[in-house]
The first five atom37 places (N, CA, C, CB, O) and aatype in JSON, in Angstrom:
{
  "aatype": [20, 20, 20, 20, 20, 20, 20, 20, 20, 20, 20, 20, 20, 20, 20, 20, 20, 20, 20, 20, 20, 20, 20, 20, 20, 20, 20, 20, 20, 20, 20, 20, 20, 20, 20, 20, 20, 20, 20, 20, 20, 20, 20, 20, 20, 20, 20, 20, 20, 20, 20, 20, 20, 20, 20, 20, 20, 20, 20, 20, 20, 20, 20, 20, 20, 20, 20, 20, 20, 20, 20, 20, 20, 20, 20, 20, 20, 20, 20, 20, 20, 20, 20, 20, 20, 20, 20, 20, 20, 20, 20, 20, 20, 20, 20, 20, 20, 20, 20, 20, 20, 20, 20, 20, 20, 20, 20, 20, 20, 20, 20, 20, 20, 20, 20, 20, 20, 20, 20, 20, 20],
  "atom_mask": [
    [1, 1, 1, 1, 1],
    [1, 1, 1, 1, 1],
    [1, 1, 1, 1, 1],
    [1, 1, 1, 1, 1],
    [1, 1, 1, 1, 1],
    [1, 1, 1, 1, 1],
    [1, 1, 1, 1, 1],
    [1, 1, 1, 1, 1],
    [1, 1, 1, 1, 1],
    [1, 1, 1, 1, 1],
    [1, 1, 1, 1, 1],
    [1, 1, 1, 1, 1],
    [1, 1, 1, 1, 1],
    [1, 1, 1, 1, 1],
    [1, 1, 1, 1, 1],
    [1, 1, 1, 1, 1],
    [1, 1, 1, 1, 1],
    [1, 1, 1, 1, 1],
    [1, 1, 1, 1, 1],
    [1, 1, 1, 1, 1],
    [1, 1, 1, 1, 1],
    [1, 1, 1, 1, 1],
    [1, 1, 1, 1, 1],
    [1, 1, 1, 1, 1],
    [1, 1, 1, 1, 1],
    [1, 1, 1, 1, 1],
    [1, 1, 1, 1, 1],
    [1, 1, 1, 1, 1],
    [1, 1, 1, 1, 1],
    [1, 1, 1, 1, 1],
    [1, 1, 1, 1, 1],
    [1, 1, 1, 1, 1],
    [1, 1, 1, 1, 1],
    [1, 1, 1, 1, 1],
    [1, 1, 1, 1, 1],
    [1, 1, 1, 1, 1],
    [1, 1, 1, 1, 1],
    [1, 1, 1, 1, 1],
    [1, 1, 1, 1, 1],
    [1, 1, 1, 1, 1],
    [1, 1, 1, 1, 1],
    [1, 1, 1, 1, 1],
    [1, 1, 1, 1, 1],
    [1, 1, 1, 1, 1],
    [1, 1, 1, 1, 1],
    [1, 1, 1, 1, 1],
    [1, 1, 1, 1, 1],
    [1, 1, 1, 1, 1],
    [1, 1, 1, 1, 1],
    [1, 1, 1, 1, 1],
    [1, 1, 1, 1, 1],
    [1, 1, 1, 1, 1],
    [1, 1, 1, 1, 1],
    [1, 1, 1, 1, 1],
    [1, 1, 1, 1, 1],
    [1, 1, 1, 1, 1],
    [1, 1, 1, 1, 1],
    [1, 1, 1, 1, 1],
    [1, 1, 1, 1, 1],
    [1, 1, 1, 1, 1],
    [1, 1, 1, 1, 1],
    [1, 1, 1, 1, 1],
    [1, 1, 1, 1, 1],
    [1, 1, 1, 1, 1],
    [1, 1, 1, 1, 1],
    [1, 1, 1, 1, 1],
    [1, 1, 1, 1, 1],
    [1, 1, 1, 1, 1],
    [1, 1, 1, 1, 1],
    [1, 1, 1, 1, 1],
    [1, 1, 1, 1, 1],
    [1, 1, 1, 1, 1],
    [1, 1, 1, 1, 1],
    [1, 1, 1, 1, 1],
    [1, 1, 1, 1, 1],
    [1, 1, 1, 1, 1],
    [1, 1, 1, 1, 1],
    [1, 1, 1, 1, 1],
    [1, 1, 1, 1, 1],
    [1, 1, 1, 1, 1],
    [1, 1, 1, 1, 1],
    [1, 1, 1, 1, 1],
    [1, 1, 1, 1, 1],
    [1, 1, 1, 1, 1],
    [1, 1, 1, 1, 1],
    [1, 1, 1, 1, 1],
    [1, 1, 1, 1, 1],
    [1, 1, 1, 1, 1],
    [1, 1, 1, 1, 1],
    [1, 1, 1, 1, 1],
    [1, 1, 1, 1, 1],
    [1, 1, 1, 1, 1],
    [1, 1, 1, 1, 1],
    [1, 1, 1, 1, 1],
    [1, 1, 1, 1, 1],
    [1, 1, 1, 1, 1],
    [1, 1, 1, 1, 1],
    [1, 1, 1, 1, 1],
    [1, 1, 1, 1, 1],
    [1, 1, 1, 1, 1],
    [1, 1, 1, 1, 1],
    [1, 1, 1, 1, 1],
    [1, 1, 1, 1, 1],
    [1, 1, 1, 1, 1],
    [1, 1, 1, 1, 1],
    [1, 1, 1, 1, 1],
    [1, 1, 1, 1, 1],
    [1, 1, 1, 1, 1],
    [1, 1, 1, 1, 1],
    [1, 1, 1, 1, 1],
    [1, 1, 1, 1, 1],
    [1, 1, 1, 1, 1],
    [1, 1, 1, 1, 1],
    [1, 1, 1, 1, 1],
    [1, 1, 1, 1, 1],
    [1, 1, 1, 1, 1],
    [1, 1, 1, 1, 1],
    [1, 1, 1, 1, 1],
    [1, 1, 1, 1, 1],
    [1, 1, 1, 1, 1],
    [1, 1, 1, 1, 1]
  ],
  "atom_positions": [
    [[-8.27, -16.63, -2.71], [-7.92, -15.32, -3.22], [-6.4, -15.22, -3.29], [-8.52, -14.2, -2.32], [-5.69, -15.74, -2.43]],
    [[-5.82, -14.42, -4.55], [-4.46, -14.08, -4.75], [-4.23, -13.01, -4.07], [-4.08, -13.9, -6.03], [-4.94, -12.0, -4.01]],
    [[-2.89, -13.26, -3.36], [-1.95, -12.07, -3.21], [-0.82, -11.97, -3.94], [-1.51, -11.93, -2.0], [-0.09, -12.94, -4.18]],
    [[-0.56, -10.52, -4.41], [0.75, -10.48, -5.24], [1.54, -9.52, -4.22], [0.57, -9.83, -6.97], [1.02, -8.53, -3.72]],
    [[2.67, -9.88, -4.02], [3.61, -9.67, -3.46], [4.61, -8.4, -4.61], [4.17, -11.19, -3.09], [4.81, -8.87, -5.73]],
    [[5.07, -7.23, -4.43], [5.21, -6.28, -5.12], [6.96, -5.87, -4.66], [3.93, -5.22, -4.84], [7.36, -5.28, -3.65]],
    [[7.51, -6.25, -5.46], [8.84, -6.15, -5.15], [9.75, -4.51, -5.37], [9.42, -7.32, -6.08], [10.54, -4.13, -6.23]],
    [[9.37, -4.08, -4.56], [9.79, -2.4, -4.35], [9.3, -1.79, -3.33], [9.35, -1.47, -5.41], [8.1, -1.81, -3.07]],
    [[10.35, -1.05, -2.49], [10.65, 0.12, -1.72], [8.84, 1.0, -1.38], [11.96, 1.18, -2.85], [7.77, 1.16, -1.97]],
    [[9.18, 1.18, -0.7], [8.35, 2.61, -0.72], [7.87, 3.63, 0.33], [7.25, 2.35, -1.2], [7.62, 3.25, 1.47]],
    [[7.73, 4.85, 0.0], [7.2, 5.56, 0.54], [6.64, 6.65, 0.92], [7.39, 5.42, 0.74], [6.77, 7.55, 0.08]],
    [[5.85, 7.06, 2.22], [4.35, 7.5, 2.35], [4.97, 9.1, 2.71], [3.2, 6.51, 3.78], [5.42, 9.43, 3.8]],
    [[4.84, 10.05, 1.4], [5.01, 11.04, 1.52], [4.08, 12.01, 1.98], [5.41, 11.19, 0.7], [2.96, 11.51, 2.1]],
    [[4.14, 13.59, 2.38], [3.53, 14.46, 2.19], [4.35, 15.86, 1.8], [2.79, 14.42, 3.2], [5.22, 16.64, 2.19]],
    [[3.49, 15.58, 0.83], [4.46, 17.22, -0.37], [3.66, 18.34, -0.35], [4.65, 16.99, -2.45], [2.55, 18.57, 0.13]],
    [[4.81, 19.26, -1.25], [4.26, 20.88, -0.87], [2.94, 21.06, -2.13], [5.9, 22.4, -1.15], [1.84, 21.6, -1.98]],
    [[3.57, 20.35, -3.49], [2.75, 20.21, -4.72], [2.75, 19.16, -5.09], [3.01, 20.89, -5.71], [3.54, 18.28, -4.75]],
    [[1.65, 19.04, -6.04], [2.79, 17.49, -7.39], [3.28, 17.97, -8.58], [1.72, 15.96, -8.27], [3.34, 17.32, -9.62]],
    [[3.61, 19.09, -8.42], [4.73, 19.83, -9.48], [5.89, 18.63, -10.06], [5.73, 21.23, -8.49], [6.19, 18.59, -11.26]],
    [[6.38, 17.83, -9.23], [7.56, 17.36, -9.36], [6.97, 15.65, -9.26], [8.71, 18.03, -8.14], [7.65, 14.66, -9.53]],
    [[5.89, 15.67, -8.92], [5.97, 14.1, -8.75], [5.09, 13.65, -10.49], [4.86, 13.45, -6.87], [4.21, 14.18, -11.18]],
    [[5.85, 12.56, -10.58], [6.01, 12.14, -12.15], [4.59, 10.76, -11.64], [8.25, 11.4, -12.86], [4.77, 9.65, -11.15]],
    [[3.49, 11.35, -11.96], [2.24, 10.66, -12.1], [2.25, 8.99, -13.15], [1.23, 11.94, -12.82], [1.43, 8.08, -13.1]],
    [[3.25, 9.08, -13.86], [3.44, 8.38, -14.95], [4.16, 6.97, -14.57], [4.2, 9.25, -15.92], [4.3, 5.93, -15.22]],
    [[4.57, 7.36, -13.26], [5.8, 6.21, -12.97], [4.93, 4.8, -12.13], [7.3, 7.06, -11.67], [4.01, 4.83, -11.32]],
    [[5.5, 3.91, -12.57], [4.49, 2.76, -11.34], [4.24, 3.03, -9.97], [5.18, 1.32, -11.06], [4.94, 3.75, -9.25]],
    [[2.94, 2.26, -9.56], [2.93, 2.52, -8.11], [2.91, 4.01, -8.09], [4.19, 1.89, -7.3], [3.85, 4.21, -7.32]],
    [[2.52, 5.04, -8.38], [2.11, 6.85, -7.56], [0.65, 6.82, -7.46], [2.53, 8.55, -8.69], [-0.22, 6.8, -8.33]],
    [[0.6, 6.83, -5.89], [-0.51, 6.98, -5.34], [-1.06, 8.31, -4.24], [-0.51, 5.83, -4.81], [-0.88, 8.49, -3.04]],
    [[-2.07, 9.39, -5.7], [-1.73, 10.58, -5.0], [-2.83, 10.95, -3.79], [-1.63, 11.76, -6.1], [-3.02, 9.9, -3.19]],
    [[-3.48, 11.85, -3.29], [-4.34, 12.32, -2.17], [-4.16, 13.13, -1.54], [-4.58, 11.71, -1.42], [-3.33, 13.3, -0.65]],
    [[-5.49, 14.2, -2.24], [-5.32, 15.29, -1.87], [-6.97, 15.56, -0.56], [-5.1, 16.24, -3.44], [-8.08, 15.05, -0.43]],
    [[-6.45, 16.24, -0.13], [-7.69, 16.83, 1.27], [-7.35, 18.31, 1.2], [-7.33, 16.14, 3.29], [-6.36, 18.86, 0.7]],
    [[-8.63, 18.93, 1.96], [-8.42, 20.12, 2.36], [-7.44, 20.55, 3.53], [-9.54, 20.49, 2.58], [-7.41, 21.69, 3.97]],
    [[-6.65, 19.51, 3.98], [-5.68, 19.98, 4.72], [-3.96, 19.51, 3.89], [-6.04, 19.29, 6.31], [-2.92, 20.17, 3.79]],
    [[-4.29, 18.25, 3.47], [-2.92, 17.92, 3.15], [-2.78, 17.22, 1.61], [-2.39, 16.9, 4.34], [-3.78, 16.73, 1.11]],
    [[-1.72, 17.21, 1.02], [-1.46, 16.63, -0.39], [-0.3, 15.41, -0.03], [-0.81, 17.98, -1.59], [0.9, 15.64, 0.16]],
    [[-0.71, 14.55, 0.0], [0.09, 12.91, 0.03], [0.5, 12.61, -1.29], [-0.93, 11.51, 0.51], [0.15, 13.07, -2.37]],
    [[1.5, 11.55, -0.87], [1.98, 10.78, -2.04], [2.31, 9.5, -1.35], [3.25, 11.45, -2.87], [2.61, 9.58, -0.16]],
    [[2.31, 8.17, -2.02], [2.67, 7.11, -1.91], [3.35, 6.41, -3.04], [1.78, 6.62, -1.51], [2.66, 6.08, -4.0]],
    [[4.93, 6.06, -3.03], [5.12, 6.07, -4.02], [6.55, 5.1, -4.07], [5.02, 7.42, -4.45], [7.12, 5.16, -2.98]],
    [[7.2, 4.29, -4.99], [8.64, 3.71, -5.45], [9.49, 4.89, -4.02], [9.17, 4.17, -7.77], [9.28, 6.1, -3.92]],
    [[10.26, 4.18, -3.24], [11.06, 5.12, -2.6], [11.93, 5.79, -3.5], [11.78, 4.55, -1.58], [11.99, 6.99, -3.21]],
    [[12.74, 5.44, -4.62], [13.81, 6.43, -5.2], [12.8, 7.2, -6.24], [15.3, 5.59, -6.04], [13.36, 7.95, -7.05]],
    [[11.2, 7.09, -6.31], [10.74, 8.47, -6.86], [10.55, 9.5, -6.11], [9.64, 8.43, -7.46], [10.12, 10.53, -6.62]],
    [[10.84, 9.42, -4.68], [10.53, 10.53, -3.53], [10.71, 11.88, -4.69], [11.91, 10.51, -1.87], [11.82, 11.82, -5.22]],
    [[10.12, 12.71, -5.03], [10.26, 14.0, -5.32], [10.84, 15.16, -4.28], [9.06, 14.28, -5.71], [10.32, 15.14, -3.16]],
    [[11.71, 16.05, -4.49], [12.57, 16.84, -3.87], [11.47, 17.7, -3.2], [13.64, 17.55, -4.82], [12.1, 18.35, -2.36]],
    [[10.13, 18.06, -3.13], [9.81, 18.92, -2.55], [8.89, 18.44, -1.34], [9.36, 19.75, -3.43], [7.97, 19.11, -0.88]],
    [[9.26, 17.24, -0.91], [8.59, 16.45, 0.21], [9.02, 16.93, 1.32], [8.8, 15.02, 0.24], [10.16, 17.26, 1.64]],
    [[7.68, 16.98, 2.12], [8.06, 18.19, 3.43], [7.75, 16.79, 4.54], [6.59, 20.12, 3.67], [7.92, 17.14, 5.71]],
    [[7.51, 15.93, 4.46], [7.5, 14.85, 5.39], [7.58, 13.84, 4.54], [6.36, 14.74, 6.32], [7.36, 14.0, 3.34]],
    [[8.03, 12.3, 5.23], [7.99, 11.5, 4.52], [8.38, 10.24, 5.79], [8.88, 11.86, 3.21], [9.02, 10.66, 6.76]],
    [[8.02, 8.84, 5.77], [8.13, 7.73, 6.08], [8.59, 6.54, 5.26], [7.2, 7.59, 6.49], [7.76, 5.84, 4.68]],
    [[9.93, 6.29, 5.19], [10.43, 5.26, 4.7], [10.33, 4.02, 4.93], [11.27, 5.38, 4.71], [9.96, 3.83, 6.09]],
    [[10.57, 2.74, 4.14], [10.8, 1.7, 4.74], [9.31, 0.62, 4.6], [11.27, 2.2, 6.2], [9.05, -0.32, 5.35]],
    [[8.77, 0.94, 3.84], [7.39, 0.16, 3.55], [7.35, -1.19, 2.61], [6.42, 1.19, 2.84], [8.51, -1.18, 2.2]],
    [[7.0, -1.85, 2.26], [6.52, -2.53, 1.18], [4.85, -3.18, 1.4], [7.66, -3.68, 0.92], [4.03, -3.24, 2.32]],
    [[4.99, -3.72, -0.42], [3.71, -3.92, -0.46], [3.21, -5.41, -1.32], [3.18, -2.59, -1.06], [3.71, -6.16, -2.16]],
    [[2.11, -5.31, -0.65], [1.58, -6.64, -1.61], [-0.12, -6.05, -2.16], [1.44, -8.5, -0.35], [-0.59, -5.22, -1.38]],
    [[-0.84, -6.33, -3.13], [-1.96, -6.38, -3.57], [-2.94, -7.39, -4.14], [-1.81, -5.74, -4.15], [-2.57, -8.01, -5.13]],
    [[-4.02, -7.61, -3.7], [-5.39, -8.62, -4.1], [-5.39, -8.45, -4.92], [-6.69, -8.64, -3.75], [-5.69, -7.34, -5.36]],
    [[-4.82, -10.07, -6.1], [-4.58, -9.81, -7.37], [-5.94, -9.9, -8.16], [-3.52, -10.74, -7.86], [-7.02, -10.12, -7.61]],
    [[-5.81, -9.75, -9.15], [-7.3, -9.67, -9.95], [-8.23, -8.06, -9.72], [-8.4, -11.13, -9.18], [-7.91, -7.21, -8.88]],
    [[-9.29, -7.96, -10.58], [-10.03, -6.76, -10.35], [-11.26, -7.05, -9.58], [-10.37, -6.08, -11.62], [-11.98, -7.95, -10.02]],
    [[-11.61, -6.42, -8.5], [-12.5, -6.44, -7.63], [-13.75, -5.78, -8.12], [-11.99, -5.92, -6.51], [-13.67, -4.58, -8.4]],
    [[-14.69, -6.29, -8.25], [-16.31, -5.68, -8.53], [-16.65, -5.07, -6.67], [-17.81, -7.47, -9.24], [-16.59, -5.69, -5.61]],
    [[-16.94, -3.84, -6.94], [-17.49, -2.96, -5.79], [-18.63, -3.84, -5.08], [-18.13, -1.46, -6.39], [-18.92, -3.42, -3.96]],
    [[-19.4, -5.08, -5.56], [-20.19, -5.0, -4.8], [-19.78, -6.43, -3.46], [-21.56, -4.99, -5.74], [-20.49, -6.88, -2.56]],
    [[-18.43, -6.78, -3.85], [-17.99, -7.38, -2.72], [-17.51, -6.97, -1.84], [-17.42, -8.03, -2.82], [-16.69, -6.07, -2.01]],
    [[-17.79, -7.38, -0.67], [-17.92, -6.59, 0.78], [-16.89, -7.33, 1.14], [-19.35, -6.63, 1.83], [-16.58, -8.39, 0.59]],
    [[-15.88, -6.42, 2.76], [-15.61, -7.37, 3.35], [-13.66, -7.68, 3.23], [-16.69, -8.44, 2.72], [-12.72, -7.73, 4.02]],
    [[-13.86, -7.8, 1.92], [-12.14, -8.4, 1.62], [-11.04, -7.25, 2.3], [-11.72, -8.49, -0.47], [-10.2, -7.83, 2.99]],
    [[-10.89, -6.12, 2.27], [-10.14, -5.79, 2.86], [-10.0, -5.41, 4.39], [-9.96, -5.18, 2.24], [-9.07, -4.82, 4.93]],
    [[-11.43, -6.01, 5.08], [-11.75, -5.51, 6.48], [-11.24, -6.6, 7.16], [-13.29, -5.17, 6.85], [-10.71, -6.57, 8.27]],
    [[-11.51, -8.06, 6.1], [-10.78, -9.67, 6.62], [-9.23, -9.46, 6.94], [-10.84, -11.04, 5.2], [-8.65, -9.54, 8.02]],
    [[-8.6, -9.11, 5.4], [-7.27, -8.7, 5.64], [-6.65, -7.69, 6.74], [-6.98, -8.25, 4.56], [-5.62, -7.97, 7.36]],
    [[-7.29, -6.63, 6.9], [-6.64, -5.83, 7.72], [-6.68, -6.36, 9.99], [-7.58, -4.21, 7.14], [-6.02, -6.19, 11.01]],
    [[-8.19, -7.14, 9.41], [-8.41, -7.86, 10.69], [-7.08, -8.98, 11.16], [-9.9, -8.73, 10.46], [-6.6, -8.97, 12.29]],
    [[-6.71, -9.74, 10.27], [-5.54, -10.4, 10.37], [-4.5, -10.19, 10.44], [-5.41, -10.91, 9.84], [-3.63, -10.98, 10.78]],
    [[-4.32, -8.64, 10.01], [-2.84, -7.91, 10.38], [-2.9, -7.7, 12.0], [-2.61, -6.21, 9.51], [-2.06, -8.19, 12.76]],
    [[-4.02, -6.9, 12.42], [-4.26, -6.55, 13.95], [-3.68, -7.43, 14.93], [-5.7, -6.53, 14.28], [-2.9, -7.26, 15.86]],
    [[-4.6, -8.89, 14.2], [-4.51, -9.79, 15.48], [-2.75, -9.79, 16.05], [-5.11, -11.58, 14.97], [-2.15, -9.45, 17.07]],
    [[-2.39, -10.44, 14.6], [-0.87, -10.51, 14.78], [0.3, -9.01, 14.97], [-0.47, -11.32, 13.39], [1.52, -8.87, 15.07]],
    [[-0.93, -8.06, 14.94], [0.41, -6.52, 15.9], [0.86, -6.81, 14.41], [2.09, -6.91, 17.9], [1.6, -7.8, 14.39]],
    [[0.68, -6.32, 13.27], [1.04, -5.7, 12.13], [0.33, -4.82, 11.35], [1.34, -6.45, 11.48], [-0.64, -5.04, 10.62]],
    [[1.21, -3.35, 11.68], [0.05, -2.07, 11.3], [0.1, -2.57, 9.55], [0.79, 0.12, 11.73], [0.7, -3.44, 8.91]],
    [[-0.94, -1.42, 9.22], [-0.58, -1.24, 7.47], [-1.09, 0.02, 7.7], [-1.41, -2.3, 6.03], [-1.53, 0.64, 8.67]],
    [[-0.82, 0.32, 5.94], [-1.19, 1.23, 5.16], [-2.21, 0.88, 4.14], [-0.16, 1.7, 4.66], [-1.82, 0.23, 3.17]],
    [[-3.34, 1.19, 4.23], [-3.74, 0.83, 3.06], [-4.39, 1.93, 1.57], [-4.68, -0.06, 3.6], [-5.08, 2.95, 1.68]],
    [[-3.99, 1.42, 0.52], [-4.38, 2.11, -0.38], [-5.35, 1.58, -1.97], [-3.15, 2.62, -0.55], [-4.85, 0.99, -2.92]],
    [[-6.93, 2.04, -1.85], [-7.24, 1.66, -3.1], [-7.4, 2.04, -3.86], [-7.79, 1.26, -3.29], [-7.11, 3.24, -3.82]],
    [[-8.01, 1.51, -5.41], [-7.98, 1.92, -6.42], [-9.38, 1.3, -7.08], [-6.67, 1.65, -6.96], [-10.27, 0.72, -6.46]],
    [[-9.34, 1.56, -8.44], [-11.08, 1.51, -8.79], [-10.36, -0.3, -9.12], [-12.09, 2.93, -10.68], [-11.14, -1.08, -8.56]],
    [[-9.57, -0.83, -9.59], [-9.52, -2.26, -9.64], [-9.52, -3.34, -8.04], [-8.12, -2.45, -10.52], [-10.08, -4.4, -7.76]],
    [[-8.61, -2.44, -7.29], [-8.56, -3.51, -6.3], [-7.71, -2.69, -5.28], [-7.86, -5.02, -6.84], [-7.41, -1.51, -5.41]],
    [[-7.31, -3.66, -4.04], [-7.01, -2.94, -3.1], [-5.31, -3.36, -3.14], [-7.96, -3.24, -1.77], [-4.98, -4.45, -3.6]],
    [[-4.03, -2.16, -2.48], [-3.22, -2.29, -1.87], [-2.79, -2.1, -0.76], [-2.86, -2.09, -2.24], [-3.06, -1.0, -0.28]],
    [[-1.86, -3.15, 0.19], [-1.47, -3.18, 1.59], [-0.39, -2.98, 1.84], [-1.66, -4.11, 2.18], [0.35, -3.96, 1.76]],
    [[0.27, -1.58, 2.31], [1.27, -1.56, 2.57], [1.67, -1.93, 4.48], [1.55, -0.29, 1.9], [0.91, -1.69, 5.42]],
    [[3.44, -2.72, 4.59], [3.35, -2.93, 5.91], [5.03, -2.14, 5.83], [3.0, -4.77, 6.53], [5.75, -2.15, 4.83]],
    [[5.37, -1.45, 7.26], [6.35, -1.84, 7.22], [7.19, -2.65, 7.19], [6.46, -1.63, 7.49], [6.89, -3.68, 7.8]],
    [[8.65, -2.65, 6.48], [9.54, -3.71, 5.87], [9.62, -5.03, 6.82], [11.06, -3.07, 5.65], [9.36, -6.19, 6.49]],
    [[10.08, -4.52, 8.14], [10.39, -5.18, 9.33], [9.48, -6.82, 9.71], [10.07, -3.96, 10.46], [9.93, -7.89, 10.12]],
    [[7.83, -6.35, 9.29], [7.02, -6.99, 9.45], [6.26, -7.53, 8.42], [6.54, -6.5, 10.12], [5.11, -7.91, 8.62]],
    [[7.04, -7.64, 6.84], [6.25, -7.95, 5.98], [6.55, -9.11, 5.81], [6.19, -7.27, 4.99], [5.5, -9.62, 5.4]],
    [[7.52, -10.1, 5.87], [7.45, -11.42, 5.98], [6.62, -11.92, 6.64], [8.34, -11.88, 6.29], [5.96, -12.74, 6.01]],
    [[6.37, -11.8, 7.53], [5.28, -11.84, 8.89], [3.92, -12.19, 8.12], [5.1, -10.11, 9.88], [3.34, -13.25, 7.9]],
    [[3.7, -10.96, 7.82], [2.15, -9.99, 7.13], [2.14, -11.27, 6.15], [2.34, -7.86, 6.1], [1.33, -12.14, 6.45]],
    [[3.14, -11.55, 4.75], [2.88, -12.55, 4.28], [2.53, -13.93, 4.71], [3.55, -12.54, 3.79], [1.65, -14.58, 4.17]],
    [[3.29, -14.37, 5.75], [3.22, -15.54, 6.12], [1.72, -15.99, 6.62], [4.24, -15.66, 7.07], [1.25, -17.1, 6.4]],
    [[0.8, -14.51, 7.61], [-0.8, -14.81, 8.45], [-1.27, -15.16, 7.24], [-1.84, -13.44, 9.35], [-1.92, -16.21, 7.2]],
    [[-1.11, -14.51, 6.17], [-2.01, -14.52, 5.0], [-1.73, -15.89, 4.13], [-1.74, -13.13, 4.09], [-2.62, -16.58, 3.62]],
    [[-0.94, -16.03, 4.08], [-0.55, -17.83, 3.34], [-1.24, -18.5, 4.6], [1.65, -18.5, 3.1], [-2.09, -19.37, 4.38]],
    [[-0.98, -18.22, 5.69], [-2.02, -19.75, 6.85], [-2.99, -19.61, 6.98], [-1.87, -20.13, 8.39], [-3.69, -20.27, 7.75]],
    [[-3.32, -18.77, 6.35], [-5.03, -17.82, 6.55], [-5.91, -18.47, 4.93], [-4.7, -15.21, 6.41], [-7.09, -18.44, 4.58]],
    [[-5.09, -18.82, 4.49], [-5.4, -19.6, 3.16], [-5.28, -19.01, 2.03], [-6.61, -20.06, 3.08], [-5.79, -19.6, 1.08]],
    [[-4.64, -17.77, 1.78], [-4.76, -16.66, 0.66], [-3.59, -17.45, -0.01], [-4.51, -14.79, 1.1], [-2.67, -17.96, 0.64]],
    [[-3.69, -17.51, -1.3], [-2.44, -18.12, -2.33], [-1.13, -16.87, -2.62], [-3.29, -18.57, -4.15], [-1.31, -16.9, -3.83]],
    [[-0.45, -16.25, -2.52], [0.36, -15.94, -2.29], [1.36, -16.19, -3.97], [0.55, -16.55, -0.94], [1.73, -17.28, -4.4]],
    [[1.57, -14.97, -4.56], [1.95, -15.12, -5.73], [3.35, -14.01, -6.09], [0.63, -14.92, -6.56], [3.87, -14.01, -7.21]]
  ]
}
């Protein structure tokens, strides 16, 4: 399996609206609940009306499109962050999944996953 390695900033907001956040731009990943409205997003798209926010992330994603009825792939991955004490973030989508780690530990995060046998792109 591919990993693509995603060369940009980011980060895990929570805003007042998405009045201001530009849906259009790469990488905006929105989520809404009955308690809170998130954003995940390019750090210099942070929108001005972010009432919390966590800097300092990056990301990589399982390249290719994932058919729903495979089990498993992101429970392997996230299992291999644990072992090695590297939180994530994770975020999906109807094609496939993304892993965000903090910055500090994403060389790291890459490296379990290249000895772990994932091709790394």
């Amino acid at each position: 399996m591919k990993i693509e390695k995603i060369d940009y900033n980011f980060s895990v907001c929570k805003v007042k609206d998405y009045s201001l956040v530009d849906v259009e731009q790469e990488f905006c990943f929105i989520g809404r609940t009955d308690e809170e409205k998130s954003l995940v997003c390019i750090t210099e798209n942070v929108p001005q009306n972010t009432m919390e926010r966590d800097d300092g992330w990056k990301a990589f994603r399982i390249q290719g499109i994932l058919d729903f009825s495979m089990i498993g792939i992101l429970a392997k991955i996230s299992s291999l962050m644990a072992e090695n004490g590297i939180g994530i973030f994770a975020v999906s989508t109807y094609n496939t999944d993304y892993i965000l780690t903090k910055a500090e530990n994403y060389s790291k995060a890459i490296k379990v996953l290249s000895d772990a046998g994932y091709q790394i792109v």
